[in-house]
MOPAC internal coordinates of N, CA, C and O (Angstrom, degrees):
PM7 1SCF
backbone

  N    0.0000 0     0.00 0     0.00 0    0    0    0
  C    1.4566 1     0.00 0     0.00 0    1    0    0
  C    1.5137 1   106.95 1     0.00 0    2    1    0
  O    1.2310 1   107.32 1   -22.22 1    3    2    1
  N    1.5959 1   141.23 1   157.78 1    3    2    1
  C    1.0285 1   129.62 1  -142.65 1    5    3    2
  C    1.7628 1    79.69 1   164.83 1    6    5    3
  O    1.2310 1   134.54 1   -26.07 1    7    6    5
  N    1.4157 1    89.49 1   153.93 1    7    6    5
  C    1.5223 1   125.00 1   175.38 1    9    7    6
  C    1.6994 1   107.87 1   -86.14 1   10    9    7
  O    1.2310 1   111.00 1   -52.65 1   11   10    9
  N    1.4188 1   134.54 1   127.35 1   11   10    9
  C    1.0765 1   126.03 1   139.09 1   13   11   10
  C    1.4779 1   122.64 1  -153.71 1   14   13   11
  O    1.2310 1   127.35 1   -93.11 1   15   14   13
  N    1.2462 1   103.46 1    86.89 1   15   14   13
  C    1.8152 1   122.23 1  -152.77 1   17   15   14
  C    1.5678 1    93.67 1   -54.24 1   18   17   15
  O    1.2310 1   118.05 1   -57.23 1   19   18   17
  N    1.1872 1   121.33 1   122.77 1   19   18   17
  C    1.7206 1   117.01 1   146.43 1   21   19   18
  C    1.2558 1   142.05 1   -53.82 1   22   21   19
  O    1.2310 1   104.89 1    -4.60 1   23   22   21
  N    1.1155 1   145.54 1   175.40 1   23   22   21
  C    1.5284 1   140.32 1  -153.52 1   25   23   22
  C    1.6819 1   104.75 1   -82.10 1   26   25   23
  O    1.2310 1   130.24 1   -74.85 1   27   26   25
  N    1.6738 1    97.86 1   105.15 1   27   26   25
  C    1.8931 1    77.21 1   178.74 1   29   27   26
  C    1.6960 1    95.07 1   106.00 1   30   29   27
  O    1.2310 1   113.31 1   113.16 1   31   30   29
  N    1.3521 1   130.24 1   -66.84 1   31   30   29
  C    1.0747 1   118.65 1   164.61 1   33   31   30
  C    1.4656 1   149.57 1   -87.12 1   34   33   31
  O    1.2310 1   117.06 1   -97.77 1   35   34   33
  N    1.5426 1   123.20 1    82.23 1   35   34   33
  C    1.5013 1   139.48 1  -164.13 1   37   35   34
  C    1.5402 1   108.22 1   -38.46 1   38   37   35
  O    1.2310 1   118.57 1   128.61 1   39   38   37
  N    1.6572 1   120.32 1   -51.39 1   39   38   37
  C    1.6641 1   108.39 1  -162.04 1   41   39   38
  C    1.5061 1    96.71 1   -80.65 1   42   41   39
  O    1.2310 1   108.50 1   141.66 1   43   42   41
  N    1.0840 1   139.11 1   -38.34 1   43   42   41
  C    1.5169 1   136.52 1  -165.82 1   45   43   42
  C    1.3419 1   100.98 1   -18.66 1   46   45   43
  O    1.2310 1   114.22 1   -36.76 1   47   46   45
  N    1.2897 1   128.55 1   143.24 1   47   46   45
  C    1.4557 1   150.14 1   147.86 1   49   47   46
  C    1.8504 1   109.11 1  -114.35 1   50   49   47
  O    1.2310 1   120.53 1    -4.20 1   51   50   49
  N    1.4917 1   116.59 1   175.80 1   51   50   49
  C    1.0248 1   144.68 1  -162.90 1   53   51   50
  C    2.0561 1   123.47 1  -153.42 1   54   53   51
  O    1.2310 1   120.85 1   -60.84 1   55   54   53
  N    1.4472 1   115.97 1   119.16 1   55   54   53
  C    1.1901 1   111.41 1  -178.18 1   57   55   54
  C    1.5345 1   105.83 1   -73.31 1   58   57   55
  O    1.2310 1    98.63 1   -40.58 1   59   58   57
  N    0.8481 1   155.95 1   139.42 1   59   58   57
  C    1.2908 1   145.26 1   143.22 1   61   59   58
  C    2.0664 1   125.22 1   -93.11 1   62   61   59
  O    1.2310 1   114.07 1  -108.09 1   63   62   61
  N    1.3490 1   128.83 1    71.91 1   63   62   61
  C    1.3812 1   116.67 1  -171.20 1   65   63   62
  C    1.5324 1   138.34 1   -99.19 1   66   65   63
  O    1.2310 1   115.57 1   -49.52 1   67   66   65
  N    1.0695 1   126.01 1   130.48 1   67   66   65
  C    1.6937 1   104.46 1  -177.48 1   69   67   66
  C    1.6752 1    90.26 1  -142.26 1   70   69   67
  O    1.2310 1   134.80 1   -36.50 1   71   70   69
  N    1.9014 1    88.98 1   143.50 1   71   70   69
  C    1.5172 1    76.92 1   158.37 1   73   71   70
  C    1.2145 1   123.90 1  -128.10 1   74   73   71
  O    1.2310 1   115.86 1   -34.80 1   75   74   73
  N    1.6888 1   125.46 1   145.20 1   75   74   73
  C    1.7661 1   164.19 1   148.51 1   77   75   74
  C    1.6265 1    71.04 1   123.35 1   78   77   75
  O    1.2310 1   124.61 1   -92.89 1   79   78   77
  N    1.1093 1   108.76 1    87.11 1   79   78   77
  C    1.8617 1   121.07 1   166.41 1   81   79   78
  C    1.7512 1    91.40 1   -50.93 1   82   81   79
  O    1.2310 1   121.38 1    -2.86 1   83   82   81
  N    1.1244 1   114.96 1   177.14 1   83   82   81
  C    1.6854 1   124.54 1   163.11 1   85   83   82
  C    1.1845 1    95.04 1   169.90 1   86   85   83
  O    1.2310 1   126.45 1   -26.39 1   87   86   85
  N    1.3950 1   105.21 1   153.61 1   87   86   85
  C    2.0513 1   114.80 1   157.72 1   89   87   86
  C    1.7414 1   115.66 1   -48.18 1   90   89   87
  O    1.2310 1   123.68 1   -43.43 1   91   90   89
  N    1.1277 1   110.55 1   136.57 1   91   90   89
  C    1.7359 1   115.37 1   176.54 1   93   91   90
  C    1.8909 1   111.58 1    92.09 1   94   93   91
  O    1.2310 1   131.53 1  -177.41 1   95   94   93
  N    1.3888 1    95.34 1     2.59 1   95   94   93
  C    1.6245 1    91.87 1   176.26 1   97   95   94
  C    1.8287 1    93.53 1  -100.72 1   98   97   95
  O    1.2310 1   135.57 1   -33.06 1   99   98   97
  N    1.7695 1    87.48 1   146.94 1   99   98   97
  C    1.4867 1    91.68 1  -176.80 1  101   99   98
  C    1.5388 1    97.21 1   -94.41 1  102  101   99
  O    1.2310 1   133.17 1    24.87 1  103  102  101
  N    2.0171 1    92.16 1  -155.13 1  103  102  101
  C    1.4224 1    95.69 1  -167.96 1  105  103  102
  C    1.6815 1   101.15 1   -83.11 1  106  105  103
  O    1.2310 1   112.81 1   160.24 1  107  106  105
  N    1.7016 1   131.18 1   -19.76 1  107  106  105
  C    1.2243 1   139.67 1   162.64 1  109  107  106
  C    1.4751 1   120.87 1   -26.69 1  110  109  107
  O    1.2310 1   122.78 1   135.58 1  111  110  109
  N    1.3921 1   112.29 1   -44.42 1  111  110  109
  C    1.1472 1   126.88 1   157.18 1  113  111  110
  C    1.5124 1   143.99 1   -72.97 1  114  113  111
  O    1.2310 1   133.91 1  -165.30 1  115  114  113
  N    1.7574 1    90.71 1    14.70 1  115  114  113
  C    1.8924 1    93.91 1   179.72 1  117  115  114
  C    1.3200 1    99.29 1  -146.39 1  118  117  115
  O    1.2310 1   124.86 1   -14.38 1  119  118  117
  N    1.2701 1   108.26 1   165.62 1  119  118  117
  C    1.4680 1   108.90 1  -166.65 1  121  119  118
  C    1.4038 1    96.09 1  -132.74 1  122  121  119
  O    1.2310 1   117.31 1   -34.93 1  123  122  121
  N    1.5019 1   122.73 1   145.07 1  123  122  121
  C    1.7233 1   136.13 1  -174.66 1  125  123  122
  C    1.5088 1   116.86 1  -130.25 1  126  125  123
  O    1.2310 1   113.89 1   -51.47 1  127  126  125
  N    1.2906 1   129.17 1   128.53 1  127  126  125
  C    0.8797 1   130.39 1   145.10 1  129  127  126
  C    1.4989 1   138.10 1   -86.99 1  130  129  127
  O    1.2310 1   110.14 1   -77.60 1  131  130  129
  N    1.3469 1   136.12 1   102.40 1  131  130  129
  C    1.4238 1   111.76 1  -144.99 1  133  131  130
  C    1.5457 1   100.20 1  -122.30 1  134  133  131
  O    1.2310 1   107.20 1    12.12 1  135  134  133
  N    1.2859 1   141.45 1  -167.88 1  135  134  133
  C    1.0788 1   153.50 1   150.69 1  137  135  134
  C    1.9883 1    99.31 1    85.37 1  138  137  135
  O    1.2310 1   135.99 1  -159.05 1  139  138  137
  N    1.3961 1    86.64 1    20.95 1  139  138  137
  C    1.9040 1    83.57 1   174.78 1  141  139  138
  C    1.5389 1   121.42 1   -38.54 1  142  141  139
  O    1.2310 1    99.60 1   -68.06 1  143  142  141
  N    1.0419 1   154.42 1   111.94 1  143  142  141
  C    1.1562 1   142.60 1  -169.50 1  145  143  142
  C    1.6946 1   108.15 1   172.13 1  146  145  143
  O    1.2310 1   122.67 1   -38.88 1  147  146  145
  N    1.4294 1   112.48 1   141.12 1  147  146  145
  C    1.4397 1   132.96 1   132.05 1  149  147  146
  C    1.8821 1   122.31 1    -1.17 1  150  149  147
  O    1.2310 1   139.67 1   109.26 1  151  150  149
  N    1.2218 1    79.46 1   -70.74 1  151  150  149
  C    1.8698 1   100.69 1  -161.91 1  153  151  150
  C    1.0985 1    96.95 1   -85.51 1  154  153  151
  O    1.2310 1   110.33 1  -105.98 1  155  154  153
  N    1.5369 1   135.76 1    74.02 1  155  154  153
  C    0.9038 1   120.63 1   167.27 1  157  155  154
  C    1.3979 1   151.86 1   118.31 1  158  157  155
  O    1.2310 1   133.98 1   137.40 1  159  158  157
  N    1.7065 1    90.57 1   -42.60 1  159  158  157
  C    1.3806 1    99.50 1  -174.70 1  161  159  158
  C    1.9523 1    99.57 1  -102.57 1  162  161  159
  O    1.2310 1   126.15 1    68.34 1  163  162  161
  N    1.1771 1   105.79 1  -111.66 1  163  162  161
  C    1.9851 1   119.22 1   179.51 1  165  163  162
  C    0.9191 1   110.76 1   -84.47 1  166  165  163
  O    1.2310 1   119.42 1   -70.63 1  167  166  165
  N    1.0963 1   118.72 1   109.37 1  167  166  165
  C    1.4977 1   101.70 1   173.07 1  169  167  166
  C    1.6839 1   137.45 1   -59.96 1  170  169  167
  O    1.2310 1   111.64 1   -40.72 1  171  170  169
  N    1.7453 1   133.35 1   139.28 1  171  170  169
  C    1.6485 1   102.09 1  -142.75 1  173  171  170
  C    1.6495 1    77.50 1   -86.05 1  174  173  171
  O    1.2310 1    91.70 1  -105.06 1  175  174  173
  N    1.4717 1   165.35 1    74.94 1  175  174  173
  C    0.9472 1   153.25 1   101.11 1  177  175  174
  C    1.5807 1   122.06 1   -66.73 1  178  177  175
  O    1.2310 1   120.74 1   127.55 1  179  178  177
  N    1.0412 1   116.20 1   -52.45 1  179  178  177
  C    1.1392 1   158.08 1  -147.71 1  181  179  178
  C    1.8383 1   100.11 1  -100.48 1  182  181  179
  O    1.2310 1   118.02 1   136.24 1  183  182  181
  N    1.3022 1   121.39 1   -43.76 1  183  182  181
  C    1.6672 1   122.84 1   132.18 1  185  183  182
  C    1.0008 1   145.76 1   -25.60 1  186  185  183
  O    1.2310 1   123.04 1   126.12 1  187  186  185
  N    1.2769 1   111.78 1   -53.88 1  187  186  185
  C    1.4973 1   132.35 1   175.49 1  189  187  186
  C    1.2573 1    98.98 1   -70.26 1  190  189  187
  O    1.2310 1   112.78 1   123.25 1  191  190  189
  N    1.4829 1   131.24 1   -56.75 1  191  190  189
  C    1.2670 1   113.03 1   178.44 1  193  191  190
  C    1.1745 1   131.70 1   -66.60 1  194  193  191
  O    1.2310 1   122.08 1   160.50 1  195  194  193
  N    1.2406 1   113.62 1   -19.50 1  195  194  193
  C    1.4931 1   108.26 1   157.66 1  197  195  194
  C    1.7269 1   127.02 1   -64.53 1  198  197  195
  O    1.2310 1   120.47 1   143.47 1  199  198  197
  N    1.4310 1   116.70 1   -36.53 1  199  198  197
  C    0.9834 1   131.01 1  -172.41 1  201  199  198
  C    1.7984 1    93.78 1   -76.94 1  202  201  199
  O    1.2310 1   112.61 1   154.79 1  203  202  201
  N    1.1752 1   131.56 1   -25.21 1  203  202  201
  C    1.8922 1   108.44 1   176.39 1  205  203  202
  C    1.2183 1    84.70 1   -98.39 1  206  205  203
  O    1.2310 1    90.12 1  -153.73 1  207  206  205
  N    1.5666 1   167.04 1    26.27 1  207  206  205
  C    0.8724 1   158.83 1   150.10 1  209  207  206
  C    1.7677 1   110.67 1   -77.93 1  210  209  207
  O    1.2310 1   127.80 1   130.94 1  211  210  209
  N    1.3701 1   102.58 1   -49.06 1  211  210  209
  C    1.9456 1   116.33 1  -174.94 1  213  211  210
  C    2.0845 1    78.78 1   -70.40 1  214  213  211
  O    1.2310 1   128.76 1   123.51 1  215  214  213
  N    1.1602 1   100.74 1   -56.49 1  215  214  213
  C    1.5511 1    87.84 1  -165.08 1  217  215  214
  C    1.6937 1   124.58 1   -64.01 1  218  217  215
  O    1.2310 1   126.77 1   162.25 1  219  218  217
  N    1.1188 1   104.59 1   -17.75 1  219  218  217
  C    1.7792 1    97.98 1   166.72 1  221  219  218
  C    1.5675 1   121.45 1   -83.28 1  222  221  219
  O    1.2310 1   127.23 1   166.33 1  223  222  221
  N    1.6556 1   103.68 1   -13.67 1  223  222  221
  C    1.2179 1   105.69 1  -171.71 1  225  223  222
  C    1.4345 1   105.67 1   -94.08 1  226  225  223
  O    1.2310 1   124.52 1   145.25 1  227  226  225
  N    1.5191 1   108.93 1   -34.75 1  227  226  225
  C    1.4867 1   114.10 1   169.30 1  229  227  226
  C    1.9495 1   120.48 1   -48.83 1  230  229  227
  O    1.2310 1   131.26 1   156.94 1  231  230  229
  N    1.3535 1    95.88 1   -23.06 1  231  230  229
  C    1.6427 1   101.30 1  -169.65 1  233  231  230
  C    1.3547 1   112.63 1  -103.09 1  234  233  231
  O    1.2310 1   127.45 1   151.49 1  235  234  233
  N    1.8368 1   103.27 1   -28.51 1  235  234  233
  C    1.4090 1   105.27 1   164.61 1  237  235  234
  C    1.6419 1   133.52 1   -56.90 1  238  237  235
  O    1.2310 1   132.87 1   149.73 1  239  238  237
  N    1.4646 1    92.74 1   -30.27 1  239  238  237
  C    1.8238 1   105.76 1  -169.74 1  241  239  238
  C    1.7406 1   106.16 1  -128.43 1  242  241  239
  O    1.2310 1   120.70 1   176.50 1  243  242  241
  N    1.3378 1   116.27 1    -3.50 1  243  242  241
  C    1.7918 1   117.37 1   150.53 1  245  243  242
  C    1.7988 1   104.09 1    79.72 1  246  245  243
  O    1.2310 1   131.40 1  -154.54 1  247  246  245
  N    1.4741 1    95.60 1    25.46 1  247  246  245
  C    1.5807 1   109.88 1  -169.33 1  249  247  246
  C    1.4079 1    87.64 1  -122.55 1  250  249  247
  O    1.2310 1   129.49 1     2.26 1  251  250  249
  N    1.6995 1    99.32 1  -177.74 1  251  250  249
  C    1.4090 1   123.56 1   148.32 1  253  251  250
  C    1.6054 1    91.90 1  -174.79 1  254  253  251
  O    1.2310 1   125.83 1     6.73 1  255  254  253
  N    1.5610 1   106.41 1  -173.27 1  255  254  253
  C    1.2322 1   113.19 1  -163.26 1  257  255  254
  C    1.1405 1   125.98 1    58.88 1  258  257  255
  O    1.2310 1   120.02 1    32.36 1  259  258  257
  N    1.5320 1   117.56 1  -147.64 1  259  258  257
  C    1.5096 1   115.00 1  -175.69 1  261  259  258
  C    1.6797 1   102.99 1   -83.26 1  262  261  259
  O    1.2310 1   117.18 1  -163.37 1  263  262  261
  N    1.1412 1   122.97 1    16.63 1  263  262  261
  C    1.5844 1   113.58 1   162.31 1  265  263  262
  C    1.4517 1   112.09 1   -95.09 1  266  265  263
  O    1.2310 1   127.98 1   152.42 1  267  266  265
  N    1.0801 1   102.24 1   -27.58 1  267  266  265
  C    1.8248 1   117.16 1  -176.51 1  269  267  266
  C    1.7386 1    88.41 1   -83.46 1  270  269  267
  O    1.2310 1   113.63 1   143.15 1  271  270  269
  N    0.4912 1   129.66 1   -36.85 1  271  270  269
  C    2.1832 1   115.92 1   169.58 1  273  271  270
  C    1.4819 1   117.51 1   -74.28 1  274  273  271
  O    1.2310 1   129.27 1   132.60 1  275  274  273
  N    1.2870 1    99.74 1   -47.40 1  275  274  273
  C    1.7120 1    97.23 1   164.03 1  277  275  274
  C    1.5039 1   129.40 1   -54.36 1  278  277  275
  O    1.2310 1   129.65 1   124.16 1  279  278  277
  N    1.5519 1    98.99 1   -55.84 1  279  278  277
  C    1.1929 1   107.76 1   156.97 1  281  279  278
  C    1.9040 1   140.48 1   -44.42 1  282  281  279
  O    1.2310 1   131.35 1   133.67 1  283  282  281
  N    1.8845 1    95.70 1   -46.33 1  283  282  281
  C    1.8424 1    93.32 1  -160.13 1  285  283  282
  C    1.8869 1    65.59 1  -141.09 1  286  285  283
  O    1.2310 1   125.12 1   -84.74 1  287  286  285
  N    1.2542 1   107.78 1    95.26 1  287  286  285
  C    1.9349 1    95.08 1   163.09 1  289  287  286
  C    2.2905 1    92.73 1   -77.40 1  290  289  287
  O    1.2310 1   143.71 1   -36.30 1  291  290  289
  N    1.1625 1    71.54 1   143.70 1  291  290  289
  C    1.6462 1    84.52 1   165.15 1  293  291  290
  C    1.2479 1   109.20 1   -92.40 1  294  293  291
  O    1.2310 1   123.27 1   -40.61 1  295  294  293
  N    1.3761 1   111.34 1   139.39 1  295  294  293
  C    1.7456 1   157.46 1  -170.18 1  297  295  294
  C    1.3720 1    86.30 1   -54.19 1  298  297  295
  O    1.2310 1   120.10 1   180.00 1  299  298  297

């Protein structure tokens, strides 16, 4: 999880996840939730649940990214 405020909006944060990260994996291989925030964007309650959601599915099927959609499309 990591900070990356959008234009105009200062608190915004961003999930960033992949899983067995390594050098030579692109961004295809990770999945983001961004615009966490209050004002507007995700709400960070409502984040989090998304984020143990990417993460059980990420561990269930040993993917993420666009292999983890091919693999497990979400409901």
């Amino acid at each position: 999880i990591g900070e990356r405020p959008g234009l105009g909006i200062a608190d915004a944060m961003s999930a960033y996840m992949g899983y067995d990260p390594q050098p030579g994996k692109s961004d295809a291989d990770r999945d983001l939730i961004c615009m966490i925030t209050t004002h507007g964007g995700t709400n960070p309650l409502e984040a989090g649940a998304y984020v143990v959601e990417f993460i059980q599915r990420m561990l269930r099927y040993s993917a993420s990214g666009v292999t983890l959609r091919e693999l497990a499309p979400s409901s």
